[in-house]
C-alpha positions as semicolon CSV with decimal commas, in nm:
position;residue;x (nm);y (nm);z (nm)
1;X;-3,850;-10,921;2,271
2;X;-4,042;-10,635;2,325
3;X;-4,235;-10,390;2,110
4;X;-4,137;-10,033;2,020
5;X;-4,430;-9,942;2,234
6;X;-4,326;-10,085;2,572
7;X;-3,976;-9,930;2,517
8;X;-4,043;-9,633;2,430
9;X;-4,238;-9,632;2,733
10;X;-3,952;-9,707;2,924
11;X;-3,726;-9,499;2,740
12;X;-3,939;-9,244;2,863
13;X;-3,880;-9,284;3,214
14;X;-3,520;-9,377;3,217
15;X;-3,311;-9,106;3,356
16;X;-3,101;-8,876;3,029
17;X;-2,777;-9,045;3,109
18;X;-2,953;-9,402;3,037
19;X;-3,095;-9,292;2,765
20;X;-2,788;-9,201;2,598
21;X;-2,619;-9,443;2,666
22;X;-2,887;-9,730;2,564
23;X;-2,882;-9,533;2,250
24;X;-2,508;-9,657;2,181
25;X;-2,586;-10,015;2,186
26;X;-2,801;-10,095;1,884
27;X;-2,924;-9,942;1,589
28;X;-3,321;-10,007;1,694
29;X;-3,258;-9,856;2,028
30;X;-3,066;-9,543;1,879
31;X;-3,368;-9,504;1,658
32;X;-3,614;-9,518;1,930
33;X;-3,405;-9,243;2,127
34;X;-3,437;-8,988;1,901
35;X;-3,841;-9,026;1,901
36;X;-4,030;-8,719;2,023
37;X;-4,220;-8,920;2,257
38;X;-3,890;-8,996;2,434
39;X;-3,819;-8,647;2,494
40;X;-4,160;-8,513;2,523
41;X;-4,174;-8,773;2,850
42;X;-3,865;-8,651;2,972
43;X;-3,926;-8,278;2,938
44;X;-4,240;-8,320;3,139
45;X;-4,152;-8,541;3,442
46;X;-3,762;-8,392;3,460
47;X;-3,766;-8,051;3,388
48;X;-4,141;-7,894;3,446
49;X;-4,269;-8,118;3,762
50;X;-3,900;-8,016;3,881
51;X;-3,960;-7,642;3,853
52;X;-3,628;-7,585;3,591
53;X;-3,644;-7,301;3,359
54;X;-3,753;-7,384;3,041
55;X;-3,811;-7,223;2,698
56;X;-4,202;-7,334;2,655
57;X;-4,279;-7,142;2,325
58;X;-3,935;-7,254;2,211
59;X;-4,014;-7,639;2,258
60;X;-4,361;-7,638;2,130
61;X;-4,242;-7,610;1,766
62;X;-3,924;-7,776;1,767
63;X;-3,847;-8,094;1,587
64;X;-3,764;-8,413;1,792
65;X;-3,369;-8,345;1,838
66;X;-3,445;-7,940;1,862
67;X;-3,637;-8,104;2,168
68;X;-3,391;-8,319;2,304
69;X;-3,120;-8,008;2,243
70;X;-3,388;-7,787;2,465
71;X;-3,427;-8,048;2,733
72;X;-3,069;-8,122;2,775
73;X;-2,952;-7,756;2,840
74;X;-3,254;-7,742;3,114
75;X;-3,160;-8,012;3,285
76;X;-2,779;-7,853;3,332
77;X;-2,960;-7,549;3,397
78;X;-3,082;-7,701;3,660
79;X;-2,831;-7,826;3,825
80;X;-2,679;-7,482;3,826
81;X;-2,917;-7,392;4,050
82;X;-2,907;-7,676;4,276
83;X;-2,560;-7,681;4,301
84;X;-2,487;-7,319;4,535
85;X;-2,119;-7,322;4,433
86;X;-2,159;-7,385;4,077
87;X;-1,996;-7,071;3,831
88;X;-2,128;-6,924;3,453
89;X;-1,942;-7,170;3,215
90;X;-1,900;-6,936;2,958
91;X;-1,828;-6,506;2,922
92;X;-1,829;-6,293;2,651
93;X;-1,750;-5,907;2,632
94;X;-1,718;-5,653;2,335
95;X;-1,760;-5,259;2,327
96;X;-2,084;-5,145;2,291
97;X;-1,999;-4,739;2,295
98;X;-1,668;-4,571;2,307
99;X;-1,647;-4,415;2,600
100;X;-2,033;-4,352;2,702
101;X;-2,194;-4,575;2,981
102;X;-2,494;-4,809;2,849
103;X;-2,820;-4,684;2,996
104;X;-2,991;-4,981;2,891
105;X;-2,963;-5,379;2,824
106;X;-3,209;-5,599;2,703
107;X;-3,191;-5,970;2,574
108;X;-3,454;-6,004;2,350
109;X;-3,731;-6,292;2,368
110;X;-3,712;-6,582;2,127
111;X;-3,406;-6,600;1,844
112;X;-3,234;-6,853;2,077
113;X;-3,133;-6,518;2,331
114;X;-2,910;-6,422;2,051
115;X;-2,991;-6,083;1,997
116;X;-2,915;-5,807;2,263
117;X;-3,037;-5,495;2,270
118;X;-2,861;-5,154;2,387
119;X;-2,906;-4,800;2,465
120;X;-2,644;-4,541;2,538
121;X;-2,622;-4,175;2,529
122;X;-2,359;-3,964;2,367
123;X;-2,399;-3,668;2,210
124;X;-2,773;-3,786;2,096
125;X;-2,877;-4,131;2,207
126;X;-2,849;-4,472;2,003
127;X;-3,028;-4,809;2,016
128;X;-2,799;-5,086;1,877
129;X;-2,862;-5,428;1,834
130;X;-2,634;-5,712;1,869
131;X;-2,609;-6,125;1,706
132;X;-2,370;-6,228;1,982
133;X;-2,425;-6,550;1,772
134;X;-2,525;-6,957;1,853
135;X;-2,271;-7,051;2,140
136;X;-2,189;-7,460;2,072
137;X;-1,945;-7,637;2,233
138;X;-1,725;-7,747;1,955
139;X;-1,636;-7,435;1,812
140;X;-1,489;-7,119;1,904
141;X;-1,729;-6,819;1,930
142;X;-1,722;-6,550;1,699
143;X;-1,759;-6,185;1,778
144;X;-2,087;-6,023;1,813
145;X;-2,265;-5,854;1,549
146;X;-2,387;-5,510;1,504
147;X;-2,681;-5,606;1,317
148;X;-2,855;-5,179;1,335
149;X;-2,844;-4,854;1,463
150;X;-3,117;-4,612;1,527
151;X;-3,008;-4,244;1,617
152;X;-3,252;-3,994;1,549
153;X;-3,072;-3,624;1,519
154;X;-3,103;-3,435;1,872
155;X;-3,309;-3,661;1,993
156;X;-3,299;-3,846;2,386
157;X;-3,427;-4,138;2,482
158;X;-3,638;-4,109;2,815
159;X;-3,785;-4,476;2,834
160;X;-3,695;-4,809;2,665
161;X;-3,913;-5,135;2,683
162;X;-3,867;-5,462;2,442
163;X;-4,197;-5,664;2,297
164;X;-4,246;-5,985;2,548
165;X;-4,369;-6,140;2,249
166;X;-4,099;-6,224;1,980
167;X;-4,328;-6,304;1,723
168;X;-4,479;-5,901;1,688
169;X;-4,407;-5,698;1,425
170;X;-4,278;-5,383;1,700
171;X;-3,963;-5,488;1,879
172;X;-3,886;-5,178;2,061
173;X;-4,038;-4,915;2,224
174;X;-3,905;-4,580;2,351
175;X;-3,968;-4,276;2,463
176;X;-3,802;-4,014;2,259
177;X;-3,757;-3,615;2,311
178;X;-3,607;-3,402;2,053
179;X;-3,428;-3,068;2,077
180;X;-3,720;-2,881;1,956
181;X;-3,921;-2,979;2,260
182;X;-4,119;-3,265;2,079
183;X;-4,198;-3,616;2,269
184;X;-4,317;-3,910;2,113
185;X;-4,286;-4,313;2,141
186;X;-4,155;-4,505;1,830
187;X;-4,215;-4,838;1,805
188;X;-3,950;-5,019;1,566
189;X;-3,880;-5,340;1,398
190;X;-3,580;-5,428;1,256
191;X;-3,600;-5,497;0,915
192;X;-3,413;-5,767;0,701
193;X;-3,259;-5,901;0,984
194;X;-3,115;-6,191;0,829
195;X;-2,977;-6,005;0,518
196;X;-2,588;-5,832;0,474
197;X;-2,778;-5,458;0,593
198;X;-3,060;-5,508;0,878
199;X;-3,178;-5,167;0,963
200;X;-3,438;-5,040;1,244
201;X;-3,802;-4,943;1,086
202;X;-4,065;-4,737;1,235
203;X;-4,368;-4,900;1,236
204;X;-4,576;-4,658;1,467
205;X;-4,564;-4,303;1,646
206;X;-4,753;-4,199;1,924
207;X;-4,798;-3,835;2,021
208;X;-4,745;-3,834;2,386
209;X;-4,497;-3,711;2,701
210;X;-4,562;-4,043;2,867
211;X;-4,304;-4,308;2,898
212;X;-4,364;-4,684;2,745
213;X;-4,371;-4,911;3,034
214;X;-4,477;-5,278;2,909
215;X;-4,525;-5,406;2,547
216;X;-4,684;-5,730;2,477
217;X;-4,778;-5,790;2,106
218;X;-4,977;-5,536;1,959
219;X;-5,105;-5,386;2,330
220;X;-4,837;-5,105;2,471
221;X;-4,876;-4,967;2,838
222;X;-4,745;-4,569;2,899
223;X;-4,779;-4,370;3,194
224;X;-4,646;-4,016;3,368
225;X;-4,512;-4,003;3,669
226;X;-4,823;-3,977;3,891
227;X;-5,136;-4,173;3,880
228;X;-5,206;-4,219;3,470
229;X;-5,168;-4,499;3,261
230;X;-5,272;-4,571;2,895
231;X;-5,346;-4,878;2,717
232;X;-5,308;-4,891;2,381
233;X;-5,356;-5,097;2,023
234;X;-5,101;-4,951;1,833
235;X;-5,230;-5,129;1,531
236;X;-5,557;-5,079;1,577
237;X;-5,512;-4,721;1,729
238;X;-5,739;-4,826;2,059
239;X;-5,728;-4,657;2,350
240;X;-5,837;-4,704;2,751
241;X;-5,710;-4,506;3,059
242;X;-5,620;-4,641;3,415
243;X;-5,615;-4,373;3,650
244;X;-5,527;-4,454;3,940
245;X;-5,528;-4,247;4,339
246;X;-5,470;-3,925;4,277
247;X;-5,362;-3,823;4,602
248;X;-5,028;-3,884;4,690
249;X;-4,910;-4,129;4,919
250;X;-4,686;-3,841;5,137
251;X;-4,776;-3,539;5,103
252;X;-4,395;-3,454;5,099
253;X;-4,337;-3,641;4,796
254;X;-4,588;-3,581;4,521
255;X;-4,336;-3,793;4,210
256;X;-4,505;-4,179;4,209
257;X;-4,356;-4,290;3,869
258;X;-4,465;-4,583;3,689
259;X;-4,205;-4,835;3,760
260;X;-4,359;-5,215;3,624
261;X;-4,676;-5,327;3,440
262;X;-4,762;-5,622;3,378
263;X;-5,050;-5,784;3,151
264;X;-5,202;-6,050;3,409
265;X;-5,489;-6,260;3,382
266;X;-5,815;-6,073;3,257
267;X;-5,635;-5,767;3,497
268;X;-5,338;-5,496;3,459
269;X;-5,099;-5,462;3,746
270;X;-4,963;-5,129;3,765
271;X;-4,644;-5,100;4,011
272;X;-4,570;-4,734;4,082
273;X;-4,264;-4,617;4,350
274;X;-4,549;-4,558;4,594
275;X;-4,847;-4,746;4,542
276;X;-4,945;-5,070;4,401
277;X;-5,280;-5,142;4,177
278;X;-5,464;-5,318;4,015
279;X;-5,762;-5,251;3,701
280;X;-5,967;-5,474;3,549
281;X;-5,863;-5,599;3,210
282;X;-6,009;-5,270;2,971
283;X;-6,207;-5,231;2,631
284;X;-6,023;-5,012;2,368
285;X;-6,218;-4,768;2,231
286;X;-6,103;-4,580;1,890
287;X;-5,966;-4,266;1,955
288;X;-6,196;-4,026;1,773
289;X;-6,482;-4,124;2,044
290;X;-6,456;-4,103;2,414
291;X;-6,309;-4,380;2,594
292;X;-6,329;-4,548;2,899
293;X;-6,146;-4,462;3,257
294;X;-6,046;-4,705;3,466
295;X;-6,031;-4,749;3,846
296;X;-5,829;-4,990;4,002
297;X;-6,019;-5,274;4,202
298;X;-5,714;-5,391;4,447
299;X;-5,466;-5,108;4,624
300;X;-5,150;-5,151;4,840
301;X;-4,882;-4,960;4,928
302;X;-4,515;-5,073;5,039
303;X;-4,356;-4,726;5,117
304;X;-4,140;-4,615;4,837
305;X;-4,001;-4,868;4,619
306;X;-3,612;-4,894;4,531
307;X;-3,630;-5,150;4,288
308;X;-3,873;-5,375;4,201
309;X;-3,994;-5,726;3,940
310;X;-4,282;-5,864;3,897
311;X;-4,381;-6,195;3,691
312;X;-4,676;-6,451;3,637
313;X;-4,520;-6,756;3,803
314;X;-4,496;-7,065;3,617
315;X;-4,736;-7,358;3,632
316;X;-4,547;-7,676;3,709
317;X;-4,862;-7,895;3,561
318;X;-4,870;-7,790;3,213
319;X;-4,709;-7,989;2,955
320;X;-4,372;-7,906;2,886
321;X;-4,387;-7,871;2,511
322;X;-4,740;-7,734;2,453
323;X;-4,828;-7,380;2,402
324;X;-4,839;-7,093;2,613
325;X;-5,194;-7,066;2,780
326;X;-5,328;-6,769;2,968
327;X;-5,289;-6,957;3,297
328;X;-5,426;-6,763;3,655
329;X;-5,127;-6,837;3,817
330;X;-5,007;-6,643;4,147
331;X;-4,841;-6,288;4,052
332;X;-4,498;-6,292;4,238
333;X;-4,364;-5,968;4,352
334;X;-3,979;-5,911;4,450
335;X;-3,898;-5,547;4,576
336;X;-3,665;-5,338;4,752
337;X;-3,800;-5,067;4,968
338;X;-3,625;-4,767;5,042
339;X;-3,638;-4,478;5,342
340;X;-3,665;-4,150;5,299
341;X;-3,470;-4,120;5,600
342;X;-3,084;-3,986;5,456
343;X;-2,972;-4,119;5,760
344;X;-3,111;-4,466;5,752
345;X;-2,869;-4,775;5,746
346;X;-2,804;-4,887;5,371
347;X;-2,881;-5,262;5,450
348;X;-3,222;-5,306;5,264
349;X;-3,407;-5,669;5,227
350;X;-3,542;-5,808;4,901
351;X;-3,883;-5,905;4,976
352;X;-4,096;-6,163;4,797
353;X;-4,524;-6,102;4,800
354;X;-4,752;-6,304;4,601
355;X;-5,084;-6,209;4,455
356;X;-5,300;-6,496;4,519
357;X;-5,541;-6,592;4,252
358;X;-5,932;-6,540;4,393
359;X;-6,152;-6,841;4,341
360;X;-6,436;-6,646;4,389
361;X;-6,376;-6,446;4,070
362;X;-6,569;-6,536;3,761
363;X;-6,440;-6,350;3,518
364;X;-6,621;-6,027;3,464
365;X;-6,678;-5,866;3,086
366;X;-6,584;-5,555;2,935
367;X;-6,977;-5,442;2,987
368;X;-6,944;-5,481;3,354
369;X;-6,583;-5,337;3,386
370;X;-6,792;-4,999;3,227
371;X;-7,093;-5,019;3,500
372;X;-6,824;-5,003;3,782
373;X;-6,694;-4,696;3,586
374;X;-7,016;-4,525;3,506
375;X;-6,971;-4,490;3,113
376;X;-7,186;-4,782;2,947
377;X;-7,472;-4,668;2,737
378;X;-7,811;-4,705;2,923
379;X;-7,924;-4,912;2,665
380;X;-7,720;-5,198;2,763
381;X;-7,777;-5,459;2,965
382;X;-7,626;-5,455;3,325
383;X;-7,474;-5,796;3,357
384;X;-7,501;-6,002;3,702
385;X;-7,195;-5,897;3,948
386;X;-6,967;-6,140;3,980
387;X;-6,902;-6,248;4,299
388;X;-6,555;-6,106;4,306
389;X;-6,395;-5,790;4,105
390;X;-6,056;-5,857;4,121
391;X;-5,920;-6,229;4,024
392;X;-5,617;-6,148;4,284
393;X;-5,643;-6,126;4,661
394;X;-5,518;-5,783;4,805
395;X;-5,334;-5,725;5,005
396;X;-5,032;-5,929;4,909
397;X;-4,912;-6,192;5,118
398;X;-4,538;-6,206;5,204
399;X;-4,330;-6,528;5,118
400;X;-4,144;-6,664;5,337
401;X;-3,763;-6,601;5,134
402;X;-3,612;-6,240;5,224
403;X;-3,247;-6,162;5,113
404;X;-3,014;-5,898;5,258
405;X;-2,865;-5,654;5,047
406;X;-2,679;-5,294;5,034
407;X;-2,796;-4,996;4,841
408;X;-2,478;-4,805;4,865
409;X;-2,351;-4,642;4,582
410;X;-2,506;-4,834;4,267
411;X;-2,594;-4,727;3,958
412;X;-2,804;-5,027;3,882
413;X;-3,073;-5,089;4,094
414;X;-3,309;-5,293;3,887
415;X;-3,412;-5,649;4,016
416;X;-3,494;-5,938;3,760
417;X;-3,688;-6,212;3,904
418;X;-3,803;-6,563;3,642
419;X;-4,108;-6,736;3,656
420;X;-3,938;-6,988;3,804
421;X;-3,847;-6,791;4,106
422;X;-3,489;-6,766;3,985
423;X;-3,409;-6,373;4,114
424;X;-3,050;-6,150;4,031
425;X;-2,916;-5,834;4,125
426;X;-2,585;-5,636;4,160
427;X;-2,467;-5,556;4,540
428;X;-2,275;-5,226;4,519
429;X;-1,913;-5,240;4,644
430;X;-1,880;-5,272;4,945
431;X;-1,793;-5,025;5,234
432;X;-1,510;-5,029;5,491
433;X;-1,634;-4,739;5,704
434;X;-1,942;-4,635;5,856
435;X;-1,864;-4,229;5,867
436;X;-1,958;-4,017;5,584
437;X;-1,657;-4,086;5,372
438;X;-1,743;-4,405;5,328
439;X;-1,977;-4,258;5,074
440;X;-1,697;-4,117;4,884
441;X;-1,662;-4,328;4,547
442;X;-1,369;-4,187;4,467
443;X;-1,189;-4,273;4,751
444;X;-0,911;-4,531;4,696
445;X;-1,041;-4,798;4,975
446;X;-1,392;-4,810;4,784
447;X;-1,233;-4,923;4,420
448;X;-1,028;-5,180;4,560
449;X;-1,350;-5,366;4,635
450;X;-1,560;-5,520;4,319
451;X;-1,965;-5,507;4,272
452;X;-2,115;-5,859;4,281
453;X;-2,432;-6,039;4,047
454;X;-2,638;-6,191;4,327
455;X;-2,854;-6,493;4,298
456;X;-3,113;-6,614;4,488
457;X;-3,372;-6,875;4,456
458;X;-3,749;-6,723;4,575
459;X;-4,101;-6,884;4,620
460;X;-4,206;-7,048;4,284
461;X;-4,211;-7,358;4,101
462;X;-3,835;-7,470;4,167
463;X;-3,828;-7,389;4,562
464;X;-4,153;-7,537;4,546
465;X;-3,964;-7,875;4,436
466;X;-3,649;-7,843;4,613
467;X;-3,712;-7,641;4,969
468;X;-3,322;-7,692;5,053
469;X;-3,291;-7,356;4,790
470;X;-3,412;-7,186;5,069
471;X;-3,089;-7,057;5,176
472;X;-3,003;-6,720;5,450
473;X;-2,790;-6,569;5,206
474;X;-2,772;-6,471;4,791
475;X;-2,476;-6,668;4,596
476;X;-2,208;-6,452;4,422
477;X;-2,209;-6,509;4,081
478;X;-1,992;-6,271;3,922
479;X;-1,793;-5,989;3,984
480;X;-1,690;-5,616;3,841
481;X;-1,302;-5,630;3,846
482;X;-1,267;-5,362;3,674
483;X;-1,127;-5,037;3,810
484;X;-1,352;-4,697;3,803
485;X;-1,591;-4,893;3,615
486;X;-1,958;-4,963;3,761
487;X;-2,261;-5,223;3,602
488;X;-2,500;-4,911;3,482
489;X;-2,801;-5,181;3,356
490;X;-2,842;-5,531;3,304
491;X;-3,114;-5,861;3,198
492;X;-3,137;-6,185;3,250
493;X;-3,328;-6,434;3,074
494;X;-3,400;-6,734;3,271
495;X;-3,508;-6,989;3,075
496;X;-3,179;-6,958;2,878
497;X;-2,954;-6,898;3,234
498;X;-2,814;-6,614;2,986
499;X;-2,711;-6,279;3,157
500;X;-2,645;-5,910;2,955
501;X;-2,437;-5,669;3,176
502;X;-2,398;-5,288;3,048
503;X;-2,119;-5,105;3,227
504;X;-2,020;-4,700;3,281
505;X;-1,713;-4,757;3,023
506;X;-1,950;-4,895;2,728
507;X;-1,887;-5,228;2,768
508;X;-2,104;-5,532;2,736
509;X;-2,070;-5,879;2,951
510;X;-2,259;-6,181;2,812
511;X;-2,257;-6,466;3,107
512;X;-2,440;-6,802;3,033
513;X;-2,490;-7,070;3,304
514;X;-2,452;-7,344;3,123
């Protein structure tokens, strides 16, 4: 007979089916199934080495059949993706706003993808949160939750971003502009979530006519629309400033807004609709003294951007349960360009570029990031130059997926792409002429067609695993059916395969893929 040790070894190995089934026969092997080890093995060698999306932070502090629960649904996740003609398995819809489109969608990270986030704008603009609830298979789901609101009295809401980290006090940030001319951000948390009455709290206001971009923990991004960016403690009230080219990149069109930031390694990756840079990773200084300015240390442009997501790929060799780590993996960039031809044909291309990680950079400290600047105290030591200054390559190099796909008349034009390389988007309706009034959306012909969720599988850890993704055209996923009705904003969260739609009659879609 052999000991636990050798089968749990085996166990280990065995494909999920087996292992299920094994766990039926006796009561020492059902025991041994349930071990953490077991699922720990199989996490690693048949989800991560296979590139499938999975919830990393989720997994690292779950108990052994939490584990088992999370491997499971990323192993069908998985084979939604491999399988082209494969369909969400489950949809949910409620009314978010009476009559008023949704401006803005957002699943928020951790909580199981249960809470969704949304924005609309009536008389005054509201942010609403939503429990749409746990989804199980045995039991019928119940209708989502209005868990706050958070109106402020003549106020509009120019810019809306949600905290990548789940575990921060702020959840939301947006830009807000009242009727007596005042802007600000607010940063709120929503209080007492679990209790009968959850209600949004403020738990910081900035002073500013910039619009919040990123927010990761305690460290929130803003920027205008031409070639500043702040970064900012909001706890500790520490402040740096990226300034990027001031000179425009057409002297016919002077508006570059801020369009993507991302916190990358020991770096900041600012994605404007004309230009593309990147600063070294700052040193907040309190904001009663001066503070440093930034220049960027890589620069590319693409034209004018349409649409646009960046994300720090996923590294296929980590464990599959451990912690998040500050890995300097590639930074994956899928865009949409647009002309500023009017005349120009509407079929675009979604484009994948990668930032390559430099293996000549060293890391360079805060001190050194200040010499390049010219504001460190003479005092201070001038550290040896590394032998690179930016720990990505520039220019980007282009992958070798592109995707075709039509601008036309859409109201959504934002791109998600997952660290897995997992990418959606919405294809407008399509057209049935090529003369002018096929631009007319009123026009009967263009409602009896339906706007389509795309999917596509890019460069990145699952392609990398399984090339035969690499397909000529995007899968359908979904469609609008509805008449006079357009998707106005939408998220996806790909480690969950869950997908938020907001659309122009206030409604809200909730598609999962498994």
């Amino acid at each position: 007979m052999l000991d636990d040790d050798t089968l749990l070894h085996i166990l280990g190995i065995l494909p999920v089916q087996s292992i299920l089934s094994l766990r039926k026969t006796c009561k020492r092997l059902e025991a041994l199934t349930r071990q953490r080890i077991v699922w720990q093995a199989v996490c690693h060698d048949q989800v991560v080495k296979e590139g499938f999306p999975f919830p990393h932070r989720d997994a690292a502090a779950a108990s052994a059949s939490e584990l088992e629960r999370i491997v499971l649904h990323a192993l069908k996740l998985g084979r939604f993706w491999l399988s082209p003609s494969a369909k969400p398995t489950f949809s949910l819809e409620f009314q978010a706003s009476s009559g008023t489109g949704v401006s803005h969608i957002r699943v928020l990270p951790g909580h199981g993808g249960r809470y969704v986030a949304t924005v609309y704008k009536g008389i005054w603009s509201m942010i609403s949160c939503w429990d749409i609830g746990e989804r199980t298979s045995t039991s019928v789901p119940a209708p989502p939750r209005k868990l706050a609101d958070w109106s402020p009295k003549s106020a509009i809401f120019a810019g809306f971003v949600v905290n990548s980290d789940p575990d921060s006090e702020a959840t939301i940030a947006t830009a807000v502009q009242t009727g007596g001319g005042q802007n600000s951000i607010e940063l709120l948390s929503i209080a007492d979530r679990d209790s009968a009455s959850p209600s949004f709290r403020s738990v910081c206001n900035i002073a500013t006519s910039f619009k919040p971009i990123a927010l990761k923990g305690d460290l929130i991004a803003f920027s205008d629309d031409a070639y500043e960016t702040v970064i900012m403690n909001w706890r500790h009230n520490t402040f740096a400033l990226l300034k990027g080219s001031q000179q425009p990149m057409d002297e016919r069109f002077q508006y570059n807004r801020c369009l993507h930031i991302v916190f990358a390694h020991k770096s900041i990756l600012v994605v404007r609709a004309r230009s593309v840079e990147l600063f070294p990773e700052p040193e907040l200084q309190p904001a009663q003294g001066p503070f440093i300015t930034y220049e960027p240390v890589g620069f590319h442009t693409f034209g004018w951007i349409d649409g646009v997501s960046v994300i720090l790929q996923s590294d296929t060799m980590r464990s599959g349960d451990g912690p998040a780590k500050p890995e300097h993996t590639p930074l994956s960039i899928l865009l949409r360009t647009e002309s500023d031809d009017p005349w120009a044909s509407d079929v675009h291309k979604l484009e994948q570029f990668l930032l390559l990680p430099d293996p000549a950079f060293e890391g360079r400290s805060s001190s050194a990031d200040a010499v390049s600047t010219g504001v460190v105290e003479e005092s201070d030591p001038a550290p040896p130059a590394p032998s690179s200054a930016s720990p990505y390559i520039f220019p980007p190099v282009r992958a070798e997926r592109t995707s075709p796909t039509v601008r036309g008349f859409l109201r959504c034009p934002d791109i998600v792409l997952g660290p897995c390389g997992t990418a959606l988007w919405i294809q407008p309706r399509a057209r049935t002429t090529a003369h002018l009034t096929g631009l007319d959306v009123h026009s009967s012909t263009a409602q009896k067609t339906a706007e389509t969720l795309c999917a596509a599988v890019f460069a990145g850890p699952l392609q990398g695993r399984h090339p035969e993704l690499l397909q000529p055209h995007p899968r359908k996923v979904w469609a609008q059916l509805k008449d006079n009705c357009n998707w106005t904003a939408f998220d996806y969260d790909e480690e969950r395969g869950r997908v938020a739609l907001g659309s122009s009659d206030g409604s809200v879609s909730v598609l999962d893929f498994v």
